[in-house]
Steps between C-alpha positions, in 0.01 A plus 500: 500500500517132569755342774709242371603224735887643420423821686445278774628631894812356640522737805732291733886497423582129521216286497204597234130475547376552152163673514271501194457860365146389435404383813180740673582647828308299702696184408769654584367579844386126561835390418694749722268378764522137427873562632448709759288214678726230409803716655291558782373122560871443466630695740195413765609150474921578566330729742336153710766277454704421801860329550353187705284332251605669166837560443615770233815477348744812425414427090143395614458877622683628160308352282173638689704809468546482135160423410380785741692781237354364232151461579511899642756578183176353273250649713682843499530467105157409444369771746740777324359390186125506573567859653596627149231343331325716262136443336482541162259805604779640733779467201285707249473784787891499569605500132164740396799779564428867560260486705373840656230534690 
């Protein structure tokens, strides 16, 4: 059966990352991963900032905040998504039905 972009995931409850039905697994991956380090470089530079020579406001450290959820929000969607990616091989084998050994 072929996926149709309109049975595309929208896992969060506010915000939606649309993921491509036909997208391959491993694309998937990259992309969870691609957020994952960009959350991470984020948070490594917050982490090295100090009040004396870089000052961070109350909205500067929401808005690092906000952009933190959604990164991991995407990355979570993208990761949930690759995890219940099927092969077409792997989709015959499910549906084949009856299977006794």
């Amino acid at each position: 059966m072929d996926k149709r972009l309109e049975d595309a995931n929208c896992l969060t409850e506010t915000e939606c990352l649309l993921i491509d039905p036909r997208t391959d697994r491993e694309t998937l991956l990259d992309n969870a991963e691609m957020r994952l380090d960009a959350i991470k470089d984020l948070m490594f530079t917050l982490s090295t900032m100090n009040g004396q020579d870089r000052d961070l406001t109350s909205v500067d450290l929401s808005n690092l905040a906000m952009v933190s959820r959604l990164l991991i929000g995407d990355a979570s969607d993208l990761l949930v998504a690759a995890r219940g990616y099927q092969t077409p091989v792997t989709a015959r084998r499910q549906n084949a039905g009856g299977g006794h050994v």
